[in-house]
N, C-alpha and C positions, 0 to 999 in steps of 0.2 A: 688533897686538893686535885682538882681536872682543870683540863682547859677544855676549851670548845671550838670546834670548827663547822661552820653552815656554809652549806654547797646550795645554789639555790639552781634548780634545773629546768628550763621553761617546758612547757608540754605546746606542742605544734597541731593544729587539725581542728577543725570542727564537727566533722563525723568521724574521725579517727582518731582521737585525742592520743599521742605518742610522745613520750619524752624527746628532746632534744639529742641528748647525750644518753648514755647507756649507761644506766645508775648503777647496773651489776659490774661493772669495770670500772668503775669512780669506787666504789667501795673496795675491792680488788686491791686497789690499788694504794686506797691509805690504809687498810690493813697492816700491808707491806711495810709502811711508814709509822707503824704502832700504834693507829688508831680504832678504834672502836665503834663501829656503829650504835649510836643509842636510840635513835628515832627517827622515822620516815613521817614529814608531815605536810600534808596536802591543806589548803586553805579551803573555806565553803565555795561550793559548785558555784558558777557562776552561770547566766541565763543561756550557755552555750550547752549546758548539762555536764562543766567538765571543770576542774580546777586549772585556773591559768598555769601554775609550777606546782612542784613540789622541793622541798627543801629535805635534802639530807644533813640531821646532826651528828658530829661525830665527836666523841673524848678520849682525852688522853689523860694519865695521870701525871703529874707534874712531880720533878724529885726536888 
């Protein structure tokens, strides 16, 4: 069995579209706390050419 945890990260700009937070130090960091990256996922572009967030999944396995 896993559990799951979702980070949801906003992205800022309309011609610079840039995460909010620094997704490589948010992962970094629940590594540290035993978790696993499973999936980076961005929603469909929206009319700006850019996804509003991105959502980092992360699991862990459960004892």
């Amino acid at each position: 069995m896993y559990r799951y945890e979702i980070i949801r990260i906003e992205i800022k700009g309309l011609i610079t579209s840039r995460p909010k937070e620094d997704y490589r130090e948010i992962i970094k960091e629940k590594a540290k706390e035993g978790w696993r990256l499973k999936q980076l996922f961005a929603p469909a572009i929206e009319g700006a050419g850019a996804a509003p967030y991105i959502d980092l999944i992360f699991e862990k396995k459960t004892e």
